[in-house]
N, CA, C and O atoms as CSV, one atom per row, in Angstrom:
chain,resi,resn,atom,element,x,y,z
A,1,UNK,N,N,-35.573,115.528,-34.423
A,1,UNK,CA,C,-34.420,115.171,-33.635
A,1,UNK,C,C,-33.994,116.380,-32.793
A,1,UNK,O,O,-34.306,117.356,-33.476
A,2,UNK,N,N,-33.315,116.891,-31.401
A,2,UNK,CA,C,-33.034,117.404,-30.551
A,2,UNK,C,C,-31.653,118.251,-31.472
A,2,UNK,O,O,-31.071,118.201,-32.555
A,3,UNK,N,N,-31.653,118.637,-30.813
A,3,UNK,CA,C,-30.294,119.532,-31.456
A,3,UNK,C,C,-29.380,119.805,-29.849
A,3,UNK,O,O,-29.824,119.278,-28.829
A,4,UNK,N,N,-28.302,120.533,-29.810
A,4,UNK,CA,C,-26.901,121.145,-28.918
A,4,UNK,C,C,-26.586,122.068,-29.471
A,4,UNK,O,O,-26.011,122.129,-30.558
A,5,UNK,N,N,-27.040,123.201,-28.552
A,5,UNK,CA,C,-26.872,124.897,-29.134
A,5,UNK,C,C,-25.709,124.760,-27.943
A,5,UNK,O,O,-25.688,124.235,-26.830
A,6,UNK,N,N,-24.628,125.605,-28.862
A,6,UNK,CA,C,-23.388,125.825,-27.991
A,6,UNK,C,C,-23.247,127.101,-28.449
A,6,UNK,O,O,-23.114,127.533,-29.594
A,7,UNK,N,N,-23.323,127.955,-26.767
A,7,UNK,CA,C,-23.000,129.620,-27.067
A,7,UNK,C,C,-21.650,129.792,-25.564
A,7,UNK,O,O,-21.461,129.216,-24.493
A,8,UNK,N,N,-20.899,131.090,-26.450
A,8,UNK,CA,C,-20.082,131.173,-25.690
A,8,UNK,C,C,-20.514,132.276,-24.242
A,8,UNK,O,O,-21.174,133.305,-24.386
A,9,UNK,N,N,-20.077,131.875,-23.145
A,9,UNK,CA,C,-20.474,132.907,-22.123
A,9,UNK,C,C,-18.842,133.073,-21.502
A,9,UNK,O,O,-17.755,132.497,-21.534
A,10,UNK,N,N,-19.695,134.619,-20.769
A,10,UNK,CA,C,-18.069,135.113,-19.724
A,10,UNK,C,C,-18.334,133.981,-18.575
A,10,UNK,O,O,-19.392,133.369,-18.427
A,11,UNK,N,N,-16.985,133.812,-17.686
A,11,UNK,CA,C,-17.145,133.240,-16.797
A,11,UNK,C,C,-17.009,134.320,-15.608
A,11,UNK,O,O,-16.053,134.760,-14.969
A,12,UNK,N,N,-19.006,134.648,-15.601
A,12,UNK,CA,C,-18.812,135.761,-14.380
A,12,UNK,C,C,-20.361,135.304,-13.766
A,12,UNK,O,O,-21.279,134.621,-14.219
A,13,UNK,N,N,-20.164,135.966,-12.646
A,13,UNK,CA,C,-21.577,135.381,-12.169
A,13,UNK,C,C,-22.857,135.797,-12.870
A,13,UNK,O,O,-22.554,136.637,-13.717
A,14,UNK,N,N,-23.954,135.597,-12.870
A,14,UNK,CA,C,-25.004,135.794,-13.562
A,14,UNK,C,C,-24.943,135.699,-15.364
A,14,UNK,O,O,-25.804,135.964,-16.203
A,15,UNK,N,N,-23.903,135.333,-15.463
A,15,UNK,CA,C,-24.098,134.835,-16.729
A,15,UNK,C,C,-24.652,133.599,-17.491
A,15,UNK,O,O,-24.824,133.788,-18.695
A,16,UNK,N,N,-24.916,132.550,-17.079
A,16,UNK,CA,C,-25.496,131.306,-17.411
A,16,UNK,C,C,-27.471,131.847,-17.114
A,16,UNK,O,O,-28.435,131.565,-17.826
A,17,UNK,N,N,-27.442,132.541,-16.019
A,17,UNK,CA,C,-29.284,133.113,-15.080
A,17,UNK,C,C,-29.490,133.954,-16.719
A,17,UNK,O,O,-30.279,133.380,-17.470
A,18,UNK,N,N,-28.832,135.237,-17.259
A,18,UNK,CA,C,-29.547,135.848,-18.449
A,18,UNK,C,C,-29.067,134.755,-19.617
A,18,UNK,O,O,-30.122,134.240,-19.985
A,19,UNK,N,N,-27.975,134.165,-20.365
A,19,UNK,CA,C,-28.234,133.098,-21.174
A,19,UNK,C,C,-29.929,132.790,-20.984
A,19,UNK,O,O,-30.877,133.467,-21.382
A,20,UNK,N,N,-29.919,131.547,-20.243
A,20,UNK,CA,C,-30.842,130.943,-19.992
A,20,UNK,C,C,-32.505,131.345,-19.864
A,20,UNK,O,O,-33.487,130.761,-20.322
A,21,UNK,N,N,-32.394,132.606,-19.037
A,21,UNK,CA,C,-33.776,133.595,-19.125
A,21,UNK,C,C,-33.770,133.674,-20.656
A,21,UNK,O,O,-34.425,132.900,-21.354
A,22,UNK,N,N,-33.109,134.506,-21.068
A,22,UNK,CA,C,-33.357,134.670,-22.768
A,22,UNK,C,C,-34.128,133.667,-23.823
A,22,UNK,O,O,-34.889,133.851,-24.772
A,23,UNK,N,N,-33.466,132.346,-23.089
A,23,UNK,CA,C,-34.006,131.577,-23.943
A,23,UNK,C,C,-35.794,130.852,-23.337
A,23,UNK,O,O,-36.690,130.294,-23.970
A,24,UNK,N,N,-35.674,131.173,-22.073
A,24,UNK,CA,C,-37.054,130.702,-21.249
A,24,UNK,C,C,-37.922,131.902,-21.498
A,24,UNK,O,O,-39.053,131.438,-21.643
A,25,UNK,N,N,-37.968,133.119,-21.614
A,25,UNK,CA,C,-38.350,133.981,-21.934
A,25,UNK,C,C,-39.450,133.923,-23.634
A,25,UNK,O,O,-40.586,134.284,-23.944
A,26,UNK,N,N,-38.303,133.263,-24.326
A,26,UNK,CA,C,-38.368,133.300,-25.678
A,26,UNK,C,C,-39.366,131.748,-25.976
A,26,UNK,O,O,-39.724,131.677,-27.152
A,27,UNK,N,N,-39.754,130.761,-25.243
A,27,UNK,CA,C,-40.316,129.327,-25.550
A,27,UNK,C,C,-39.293,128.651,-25.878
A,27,UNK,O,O,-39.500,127.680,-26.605
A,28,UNK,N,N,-37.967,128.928,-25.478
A,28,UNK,CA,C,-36.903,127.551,-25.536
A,28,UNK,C,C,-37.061,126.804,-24.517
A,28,UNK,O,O,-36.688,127.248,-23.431
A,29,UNK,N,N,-37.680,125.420,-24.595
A,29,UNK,CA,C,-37.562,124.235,-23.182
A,29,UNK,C,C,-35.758,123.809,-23.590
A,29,UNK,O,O,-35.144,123.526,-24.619
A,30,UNK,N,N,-35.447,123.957,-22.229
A,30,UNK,CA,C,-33.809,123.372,-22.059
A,30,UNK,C,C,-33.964,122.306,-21.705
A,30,UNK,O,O,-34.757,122.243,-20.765
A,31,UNK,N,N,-33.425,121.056,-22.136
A,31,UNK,CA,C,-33.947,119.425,-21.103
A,31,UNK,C,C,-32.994,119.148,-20.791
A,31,UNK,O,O,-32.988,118.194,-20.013
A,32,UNK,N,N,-31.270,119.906,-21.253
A,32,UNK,CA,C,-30.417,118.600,-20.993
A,32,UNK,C,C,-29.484,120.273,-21.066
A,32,UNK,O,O,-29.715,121.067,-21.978
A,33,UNK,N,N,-28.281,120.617,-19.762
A,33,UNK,CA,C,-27.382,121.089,-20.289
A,33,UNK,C,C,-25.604,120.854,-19.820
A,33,UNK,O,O,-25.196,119.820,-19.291
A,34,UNK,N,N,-25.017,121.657,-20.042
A,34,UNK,CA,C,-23.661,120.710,-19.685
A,34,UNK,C,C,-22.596,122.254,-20.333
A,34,UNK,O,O,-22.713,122.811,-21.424
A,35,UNK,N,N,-21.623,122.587,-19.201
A,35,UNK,CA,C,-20.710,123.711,-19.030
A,35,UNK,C,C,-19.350,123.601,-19.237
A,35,UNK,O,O,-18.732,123.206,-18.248
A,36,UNK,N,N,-18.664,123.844,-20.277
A,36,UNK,CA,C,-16.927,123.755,-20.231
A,36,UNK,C,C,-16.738,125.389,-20.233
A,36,UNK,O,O,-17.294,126.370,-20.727
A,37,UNK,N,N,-15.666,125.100,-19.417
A,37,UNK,CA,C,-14.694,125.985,-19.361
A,37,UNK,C,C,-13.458,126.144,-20.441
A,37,UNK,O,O,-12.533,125.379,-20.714
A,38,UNK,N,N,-13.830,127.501,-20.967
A,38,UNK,CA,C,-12.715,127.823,-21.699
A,38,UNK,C,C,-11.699,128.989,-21.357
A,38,UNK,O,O,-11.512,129.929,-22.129
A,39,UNK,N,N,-11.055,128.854,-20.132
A,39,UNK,CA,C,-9.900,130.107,-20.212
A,39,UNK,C,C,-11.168,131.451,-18.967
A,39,UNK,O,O,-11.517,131.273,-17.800
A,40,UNK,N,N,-11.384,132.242,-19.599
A,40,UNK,CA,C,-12.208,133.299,-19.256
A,40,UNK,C,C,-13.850,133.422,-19.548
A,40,UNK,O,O,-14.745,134.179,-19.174
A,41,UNK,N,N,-13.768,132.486,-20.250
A,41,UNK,CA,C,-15.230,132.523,-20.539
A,41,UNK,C,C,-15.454,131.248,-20.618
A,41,UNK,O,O,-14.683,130.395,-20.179
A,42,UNK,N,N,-16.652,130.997,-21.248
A,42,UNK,CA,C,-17.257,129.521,-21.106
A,42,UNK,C,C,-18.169,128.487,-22.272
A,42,UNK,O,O,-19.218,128.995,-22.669
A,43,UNK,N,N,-17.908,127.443,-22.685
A,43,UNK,CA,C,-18.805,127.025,-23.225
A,43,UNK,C,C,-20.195,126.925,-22.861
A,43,UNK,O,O,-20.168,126.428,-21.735
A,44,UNK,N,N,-21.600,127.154,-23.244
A,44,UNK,CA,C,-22.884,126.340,-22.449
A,44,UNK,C,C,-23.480,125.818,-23.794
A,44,UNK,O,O,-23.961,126.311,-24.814
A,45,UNK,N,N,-23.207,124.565,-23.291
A,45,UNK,CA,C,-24.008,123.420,-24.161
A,45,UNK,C,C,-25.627,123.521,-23.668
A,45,UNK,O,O,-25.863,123.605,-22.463
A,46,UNK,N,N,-26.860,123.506,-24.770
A,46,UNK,CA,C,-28.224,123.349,-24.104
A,46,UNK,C,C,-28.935,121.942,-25.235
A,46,UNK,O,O,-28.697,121.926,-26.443
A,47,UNK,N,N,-29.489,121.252,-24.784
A,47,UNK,CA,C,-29.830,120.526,-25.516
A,47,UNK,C,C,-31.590,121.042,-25.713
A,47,UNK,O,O,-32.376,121.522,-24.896
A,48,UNK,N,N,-31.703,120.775,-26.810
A,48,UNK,CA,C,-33.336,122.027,-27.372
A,48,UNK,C,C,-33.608,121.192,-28.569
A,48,UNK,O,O,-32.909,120.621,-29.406
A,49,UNK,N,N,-35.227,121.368,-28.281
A,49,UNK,CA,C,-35.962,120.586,-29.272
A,49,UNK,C,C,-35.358,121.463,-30.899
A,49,UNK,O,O,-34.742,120.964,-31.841
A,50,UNK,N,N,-35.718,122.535,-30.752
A,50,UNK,CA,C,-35.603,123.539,-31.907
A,50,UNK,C,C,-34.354,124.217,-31.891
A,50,UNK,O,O,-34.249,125.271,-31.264
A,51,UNK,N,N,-33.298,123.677,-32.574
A,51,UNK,CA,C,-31.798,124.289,-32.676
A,51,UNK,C,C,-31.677,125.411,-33.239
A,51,UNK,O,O,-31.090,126.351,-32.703
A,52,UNK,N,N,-32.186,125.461,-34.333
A,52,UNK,CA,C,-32.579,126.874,-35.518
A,52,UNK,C,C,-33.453,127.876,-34.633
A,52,UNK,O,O,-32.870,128.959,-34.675
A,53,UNK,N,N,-34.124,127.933,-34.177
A,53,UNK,CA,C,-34.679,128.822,-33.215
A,53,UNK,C,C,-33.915,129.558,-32.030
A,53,UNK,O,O,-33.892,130.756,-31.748
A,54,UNK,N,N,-33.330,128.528,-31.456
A,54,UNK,CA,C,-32.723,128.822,-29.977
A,54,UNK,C,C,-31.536,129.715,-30.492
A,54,UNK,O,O,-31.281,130.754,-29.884
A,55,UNK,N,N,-30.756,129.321,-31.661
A,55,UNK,CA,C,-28.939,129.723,-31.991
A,55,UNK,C,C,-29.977,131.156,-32.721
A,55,UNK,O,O,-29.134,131.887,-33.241
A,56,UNK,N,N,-31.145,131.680,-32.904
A,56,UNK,CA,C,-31.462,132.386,-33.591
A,56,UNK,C,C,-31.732,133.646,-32.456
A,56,UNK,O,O,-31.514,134.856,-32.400
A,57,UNK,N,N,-32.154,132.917,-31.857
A,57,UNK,CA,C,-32.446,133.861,-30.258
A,57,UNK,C,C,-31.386,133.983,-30.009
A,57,UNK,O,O,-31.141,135.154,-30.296
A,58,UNK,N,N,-30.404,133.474,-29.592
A,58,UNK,CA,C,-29.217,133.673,-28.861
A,58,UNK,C,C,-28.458,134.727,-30.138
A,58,UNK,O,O,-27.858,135.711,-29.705
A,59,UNK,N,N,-28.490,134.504,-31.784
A,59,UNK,CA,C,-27.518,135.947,-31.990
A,59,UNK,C,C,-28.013,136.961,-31.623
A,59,UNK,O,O,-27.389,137.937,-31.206
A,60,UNK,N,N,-29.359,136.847,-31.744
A,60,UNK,CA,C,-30.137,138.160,-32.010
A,60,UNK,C,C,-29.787,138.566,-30.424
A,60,UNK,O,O,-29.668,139.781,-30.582
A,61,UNK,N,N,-29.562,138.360,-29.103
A,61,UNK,CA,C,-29.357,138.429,-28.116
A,61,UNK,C,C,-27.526,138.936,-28.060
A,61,UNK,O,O,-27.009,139.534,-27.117
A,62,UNK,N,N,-26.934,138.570,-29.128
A,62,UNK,CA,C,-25.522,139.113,-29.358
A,62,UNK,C,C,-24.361,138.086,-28.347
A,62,UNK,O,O,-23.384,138.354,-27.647
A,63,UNK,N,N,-25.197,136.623,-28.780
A,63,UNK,CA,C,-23.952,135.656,-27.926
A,63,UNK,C,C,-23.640,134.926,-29.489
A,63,UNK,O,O,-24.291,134.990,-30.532
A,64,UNK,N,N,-22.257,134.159,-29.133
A,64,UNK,CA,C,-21.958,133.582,-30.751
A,64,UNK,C,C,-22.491,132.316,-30.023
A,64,UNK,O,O,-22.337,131.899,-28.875
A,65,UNK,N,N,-23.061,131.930,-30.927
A,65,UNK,CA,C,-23.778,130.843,-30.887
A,65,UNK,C,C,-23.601,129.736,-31.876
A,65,UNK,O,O,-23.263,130.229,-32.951
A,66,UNK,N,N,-23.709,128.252,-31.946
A,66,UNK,CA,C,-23.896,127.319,-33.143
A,66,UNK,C,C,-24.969,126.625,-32.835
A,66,UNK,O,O,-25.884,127.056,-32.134
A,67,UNK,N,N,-24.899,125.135,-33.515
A,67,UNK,CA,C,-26.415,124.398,-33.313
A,67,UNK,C,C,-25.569,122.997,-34.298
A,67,UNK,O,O,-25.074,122.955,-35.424
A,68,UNK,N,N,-25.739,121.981,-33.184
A,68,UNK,CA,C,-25.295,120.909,-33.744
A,68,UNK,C,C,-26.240,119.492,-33.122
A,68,UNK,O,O,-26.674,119.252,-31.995
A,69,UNK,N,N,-26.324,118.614,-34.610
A,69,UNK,CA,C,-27.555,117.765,-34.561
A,69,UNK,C,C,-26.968,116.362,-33.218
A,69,UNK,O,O,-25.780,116.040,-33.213
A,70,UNK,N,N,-27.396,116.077,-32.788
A,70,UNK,CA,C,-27.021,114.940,-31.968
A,70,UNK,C,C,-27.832,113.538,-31.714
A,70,UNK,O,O,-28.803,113.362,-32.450
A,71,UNK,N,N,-27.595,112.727,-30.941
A,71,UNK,CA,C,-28.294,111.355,-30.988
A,71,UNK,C,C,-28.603,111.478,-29.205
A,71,UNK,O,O,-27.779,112.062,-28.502
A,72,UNK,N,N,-29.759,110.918,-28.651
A,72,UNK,CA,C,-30.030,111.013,-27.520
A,72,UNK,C,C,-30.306,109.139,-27.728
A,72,UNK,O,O,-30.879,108.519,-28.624
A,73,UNK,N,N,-29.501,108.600,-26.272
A,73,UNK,CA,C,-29.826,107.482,-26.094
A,73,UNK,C,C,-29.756,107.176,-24.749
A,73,UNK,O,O,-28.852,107.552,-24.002
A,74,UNK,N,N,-30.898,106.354,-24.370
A,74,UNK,CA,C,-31.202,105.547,-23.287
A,74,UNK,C,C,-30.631,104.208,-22.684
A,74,UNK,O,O,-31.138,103.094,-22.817
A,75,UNK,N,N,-29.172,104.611,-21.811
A,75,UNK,CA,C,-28.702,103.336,-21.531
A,75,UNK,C,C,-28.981,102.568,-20.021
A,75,UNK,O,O,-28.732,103.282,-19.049
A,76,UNK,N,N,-29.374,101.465,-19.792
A,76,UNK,CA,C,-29.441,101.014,-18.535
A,76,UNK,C,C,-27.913,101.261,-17.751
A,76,UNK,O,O,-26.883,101.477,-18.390
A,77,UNK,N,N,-27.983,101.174,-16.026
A,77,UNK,CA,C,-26.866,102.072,-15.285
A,77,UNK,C,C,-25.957,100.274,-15.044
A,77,UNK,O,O,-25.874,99.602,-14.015
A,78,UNK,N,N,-25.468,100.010,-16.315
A,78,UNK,CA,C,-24.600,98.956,-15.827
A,78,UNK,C,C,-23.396,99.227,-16.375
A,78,UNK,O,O,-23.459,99.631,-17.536
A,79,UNK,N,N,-22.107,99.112,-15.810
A,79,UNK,CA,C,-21.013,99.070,-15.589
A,79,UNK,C,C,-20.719,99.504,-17.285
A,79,UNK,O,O,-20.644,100.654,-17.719
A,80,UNK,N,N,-20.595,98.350,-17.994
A,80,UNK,CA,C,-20.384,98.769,-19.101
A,80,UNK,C,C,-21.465,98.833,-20.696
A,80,UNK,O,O,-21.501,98.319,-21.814
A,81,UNK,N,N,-22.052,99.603,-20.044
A,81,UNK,CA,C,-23.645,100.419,-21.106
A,81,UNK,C,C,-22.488,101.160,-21.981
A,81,UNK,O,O,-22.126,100.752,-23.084
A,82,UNK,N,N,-22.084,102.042,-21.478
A,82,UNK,CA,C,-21.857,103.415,-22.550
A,82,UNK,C,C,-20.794,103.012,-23.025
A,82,UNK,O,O,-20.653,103.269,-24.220
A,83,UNK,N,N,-19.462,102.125,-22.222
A,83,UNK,CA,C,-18.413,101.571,-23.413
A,83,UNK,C,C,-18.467,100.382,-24.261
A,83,UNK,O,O,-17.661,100.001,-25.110
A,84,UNK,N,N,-19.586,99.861,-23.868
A,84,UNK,CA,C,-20.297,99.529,-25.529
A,84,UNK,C,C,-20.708,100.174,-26.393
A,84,UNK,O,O,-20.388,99.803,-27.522
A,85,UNK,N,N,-21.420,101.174,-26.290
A,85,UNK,CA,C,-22.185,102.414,-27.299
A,85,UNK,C,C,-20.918,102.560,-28.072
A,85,UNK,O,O,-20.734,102.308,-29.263
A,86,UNK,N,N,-19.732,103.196,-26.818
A,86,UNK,CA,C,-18.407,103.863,-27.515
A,86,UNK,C,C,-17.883,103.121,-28.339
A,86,UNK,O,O,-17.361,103.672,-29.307
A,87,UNK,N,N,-17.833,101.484,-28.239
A,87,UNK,CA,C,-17.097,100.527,-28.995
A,87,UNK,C,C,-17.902,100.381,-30.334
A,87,UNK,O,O,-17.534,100.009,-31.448
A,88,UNK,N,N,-19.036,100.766,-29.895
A,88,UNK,CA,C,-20.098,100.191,-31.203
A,88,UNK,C,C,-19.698,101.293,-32.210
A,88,UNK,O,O,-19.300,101.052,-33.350
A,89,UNK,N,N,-19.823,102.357,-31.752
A,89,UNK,CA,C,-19.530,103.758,-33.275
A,89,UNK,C,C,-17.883,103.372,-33.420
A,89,UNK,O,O,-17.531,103.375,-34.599
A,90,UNK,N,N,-16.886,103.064,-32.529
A,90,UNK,CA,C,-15.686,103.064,-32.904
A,90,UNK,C,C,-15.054,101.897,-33.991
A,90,UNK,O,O,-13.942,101.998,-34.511
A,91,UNK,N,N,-16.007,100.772,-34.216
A,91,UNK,CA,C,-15.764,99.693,-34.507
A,91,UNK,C,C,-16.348,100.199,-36.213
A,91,UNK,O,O,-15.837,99.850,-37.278
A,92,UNK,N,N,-17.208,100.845,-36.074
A,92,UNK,CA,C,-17.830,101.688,-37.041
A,92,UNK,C,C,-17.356,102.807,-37.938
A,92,UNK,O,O,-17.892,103.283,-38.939
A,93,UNK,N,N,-16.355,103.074,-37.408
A,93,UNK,CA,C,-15.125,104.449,-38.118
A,93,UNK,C,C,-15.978,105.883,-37.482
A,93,UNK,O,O,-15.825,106.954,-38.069
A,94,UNK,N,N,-16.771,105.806,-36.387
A,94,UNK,CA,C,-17.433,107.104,-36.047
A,94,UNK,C,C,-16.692,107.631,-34.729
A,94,UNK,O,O,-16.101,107.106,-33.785
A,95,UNK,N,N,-16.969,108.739,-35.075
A,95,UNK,CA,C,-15.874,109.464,-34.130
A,95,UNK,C,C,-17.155,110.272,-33.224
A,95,UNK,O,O,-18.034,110.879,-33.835
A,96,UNK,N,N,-17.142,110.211,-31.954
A,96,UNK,CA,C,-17.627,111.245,-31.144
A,96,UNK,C,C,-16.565,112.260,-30.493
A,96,UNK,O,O,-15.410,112.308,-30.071
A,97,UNK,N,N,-18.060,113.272,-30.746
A,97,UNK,CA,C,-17.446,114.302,-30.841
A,97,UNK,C,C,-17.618,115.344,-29.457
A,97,UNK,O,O,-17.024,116.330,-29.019
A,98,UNK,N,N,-18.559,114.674,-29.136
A,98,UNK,CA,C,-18.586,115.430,-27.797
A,98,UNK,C,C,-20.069,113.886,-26.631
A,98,UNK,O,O,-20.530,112.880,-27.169
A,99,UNK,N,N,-20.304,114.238,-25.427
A,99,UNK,CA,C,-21.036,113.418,-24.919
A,99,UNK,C,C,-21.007,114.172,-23.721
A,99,UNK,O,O,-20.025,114.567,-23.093
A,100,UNK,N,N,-22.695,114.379,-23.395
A,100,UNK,CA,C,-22.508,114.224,-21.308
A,100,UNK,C,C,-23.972,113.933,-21.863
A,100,UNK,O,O,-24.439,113.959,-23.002
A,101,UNK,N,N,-24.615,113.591,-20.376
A,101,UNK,CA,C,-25.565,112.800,-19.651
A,101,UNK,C,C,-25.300,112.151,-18.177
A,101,UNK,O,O,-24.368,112.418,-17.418
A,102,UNK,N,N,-26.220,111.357,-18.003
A,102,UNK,CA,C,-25.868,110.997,-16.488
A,102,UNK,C,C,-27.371,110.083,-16.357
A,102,UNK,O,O,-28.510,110.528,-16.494
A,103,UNK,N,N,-27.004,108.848,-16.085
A,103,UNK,CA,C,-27.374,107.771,-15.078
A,103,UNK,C,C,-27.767,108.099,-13.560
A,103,UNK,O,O,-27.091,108.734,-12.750
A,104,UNK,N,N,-29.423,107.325,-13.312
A,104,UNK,CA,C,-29.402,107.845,-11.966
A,104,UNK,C,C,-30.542,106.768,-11.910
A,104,UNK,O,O,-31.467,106.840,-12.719
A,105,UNK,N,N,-30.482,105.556,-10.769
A,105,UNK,CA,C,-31.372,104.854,-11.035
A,105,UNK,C,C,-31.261,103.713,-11.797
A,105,UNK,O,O,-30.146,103.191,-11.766
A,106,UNK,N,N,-32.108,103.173,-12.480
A,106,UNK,CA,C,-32.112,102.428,-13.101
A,106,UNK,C,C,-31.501,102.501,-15.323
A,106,UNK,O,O,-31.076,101.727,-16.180
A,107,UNK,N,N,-31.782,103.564,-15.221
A,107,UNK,CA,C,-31.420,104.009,-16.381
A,107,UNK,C,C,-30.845,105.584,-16.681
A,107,UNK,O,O,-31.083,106.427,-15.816
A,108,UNK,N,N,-30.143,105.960,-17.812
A,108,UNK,CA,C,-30.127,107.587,-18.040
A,108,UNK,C,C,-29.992,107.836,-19.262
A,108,UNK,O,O,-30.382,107.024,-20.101
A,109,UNK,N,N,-29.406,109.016,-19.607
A,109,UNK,CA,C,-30.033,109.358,-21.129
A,109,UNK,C,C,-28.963,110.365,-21.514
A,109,UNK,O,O,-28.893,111.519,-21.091
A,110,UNK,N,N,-28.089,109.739,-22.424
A,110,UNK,CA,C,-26.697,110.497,-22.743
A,110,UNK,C,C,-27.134,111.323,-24.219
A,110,UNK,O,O,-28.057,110.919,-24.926
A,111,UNK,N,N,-26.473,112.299,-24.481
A,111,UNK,CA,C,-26.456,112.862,-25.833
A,111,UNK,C,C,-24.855,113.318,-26.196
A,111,UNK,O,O,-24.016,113.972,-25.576
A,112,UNK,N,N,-24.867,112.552,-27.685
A,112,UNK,CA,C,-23.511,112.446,-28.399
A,112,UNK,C,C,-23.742,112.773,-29.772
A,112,UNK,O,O,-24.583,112.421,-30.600
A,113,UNK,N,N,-22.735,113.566,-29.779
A,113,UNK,CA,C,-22.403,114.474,-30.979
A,113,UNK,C,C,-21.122,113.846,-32.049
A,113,UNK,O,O,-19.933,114.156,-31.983
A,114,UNK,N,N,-21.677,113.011,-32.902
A,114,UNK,CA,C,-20.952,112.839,-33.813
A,114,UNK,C,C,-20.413,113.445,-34.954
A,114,UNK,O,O,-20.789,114.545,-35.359
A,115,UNK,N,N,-19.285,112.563,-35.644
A,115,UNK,CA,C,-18.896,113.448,-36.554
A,115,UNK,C,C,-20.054,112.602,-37.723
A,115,UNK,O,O,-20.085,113.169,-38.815
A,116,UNK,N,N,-21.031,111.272,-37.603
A,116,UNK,CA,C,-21.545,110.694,-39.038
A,116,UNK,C,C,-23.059,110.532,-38.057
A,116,UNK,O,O,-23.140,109.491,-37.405
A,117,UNK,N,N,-23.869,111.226,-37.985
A,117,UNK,CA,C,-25.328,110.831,-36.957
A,117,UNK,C,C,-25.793,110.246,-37.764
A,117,UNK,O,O,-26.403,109.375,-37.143
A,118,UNK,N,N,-25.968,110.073,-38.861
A,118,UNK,CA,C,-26.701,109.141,-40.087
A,118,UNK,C,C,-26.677,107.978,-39.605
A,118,UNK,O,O,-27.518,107.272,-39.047
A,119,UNK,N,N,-25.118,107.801,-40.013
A,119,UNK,CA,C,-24.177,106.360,-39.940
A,119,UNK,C,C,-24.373,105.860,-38.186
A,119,UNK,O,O,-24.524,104.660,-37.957
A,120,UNK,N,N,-24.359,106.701,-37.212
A,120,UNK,CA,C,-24.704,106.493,-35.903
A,120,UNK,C,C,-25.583,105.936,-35.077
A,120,UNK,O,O,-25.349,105.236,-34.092
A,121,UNK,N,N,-26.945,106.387,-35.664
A,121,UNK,CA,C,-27.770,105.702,-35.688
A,121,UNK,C,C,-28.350,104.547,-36.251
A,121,UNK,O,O,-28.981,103.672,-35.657
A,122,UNK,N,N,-27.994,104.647,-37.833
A,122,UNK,CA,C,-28.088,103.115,-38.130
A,122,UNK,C,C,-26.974,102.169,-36.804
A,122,UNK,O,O,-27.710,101.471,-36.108
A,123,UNK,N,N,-25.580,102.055,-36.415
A,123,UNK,CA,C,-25.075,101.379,-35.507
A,123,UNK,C,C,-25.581,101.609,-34.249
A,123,UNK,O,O,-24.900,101.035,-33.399
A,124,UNK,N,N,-26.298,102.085,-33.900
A,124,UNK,CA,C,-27.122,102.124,-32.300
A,124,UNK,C,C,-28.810,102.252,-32.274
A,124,UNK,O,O,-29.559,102.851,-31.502
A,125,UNK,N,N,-29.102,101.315,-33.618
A,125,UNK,CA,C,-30.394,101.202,-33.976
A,125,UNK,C,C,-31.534,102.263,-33.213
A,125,UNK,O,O,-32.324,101.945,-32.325
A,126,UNK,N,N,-31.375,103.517,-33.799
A,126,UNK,CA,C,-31.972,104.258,-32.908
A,126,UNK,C,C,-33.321,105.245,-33.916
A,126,UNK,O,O,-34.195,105.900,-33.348
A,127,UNK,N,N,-33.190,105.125,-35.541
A,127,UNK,CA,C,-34.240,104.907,-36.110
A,127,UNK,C,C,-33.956,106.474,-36.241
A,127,UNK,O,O,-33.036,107.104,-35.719
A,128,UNK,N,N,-35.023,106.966,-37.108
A,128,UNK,CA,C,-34.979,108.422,-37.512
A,128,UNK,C,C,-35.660,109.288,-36.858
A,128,UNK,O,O,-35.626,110.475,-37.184
């Protein structure tokens, strides 16, 4: 399963270019990423095959880093795809915990961070 390494960065220029080298440098493929702003610095979400690896590179690199398991799903681009997904875990007692992706075309491919991925996937039949 994919993992969401979330390390904190400054919000200054060239900071996301060495993040990112570090980890391209090192055999991290990035497929999916996504940026909050916190205040002065920054969240960078990376979505990575190998979570334990990447958050391992990144301390040793001296960023605080975590690694959290997530669900990647494929919704067709109709109106209401994803607030079904949302209704389906909510109807379920599952709480998301975080989500980006993006639709383009005919289909796209969101990743959501729950608080039960077990329980998540059994409700979005998405298999182990």
């Amino acid at each position: 399963m994919p993992d969401v390494i979330r390390a904190l960065i400054p919000d200054e220029p060239g900071a996301l270019a060495k993040l990112t080298m570090i980890l391209a440098e090192r055999g991290v493929q990035v497929n999916g990423v996504n940026l909050l702003p916190k205040g002065r610095s920054g969240e960078a979400q990376f979505l990575v095959k190998d979570g334990k690896k990447a958050k391992n590179i990144l301390d040793e690199a001296g960023f605080q880093a975590s690694v959290d398991d997530v669900q990647l799903i494929t919704l067709s681009n109709e109106r209401t795809a994803l607030a079904d997904v949302c209704q389906r875990l909510a109807k379920a007692g599952i709480n998301i915990e975080g989500c980006f992706g993006t639709t383009y075309g005919k289909q796209g491919t969101f990743v959501l961070m729950t608080d039960d991925n077990v329980a998540a996937r059994d409700v979005l039949d998405l298999g182990l």
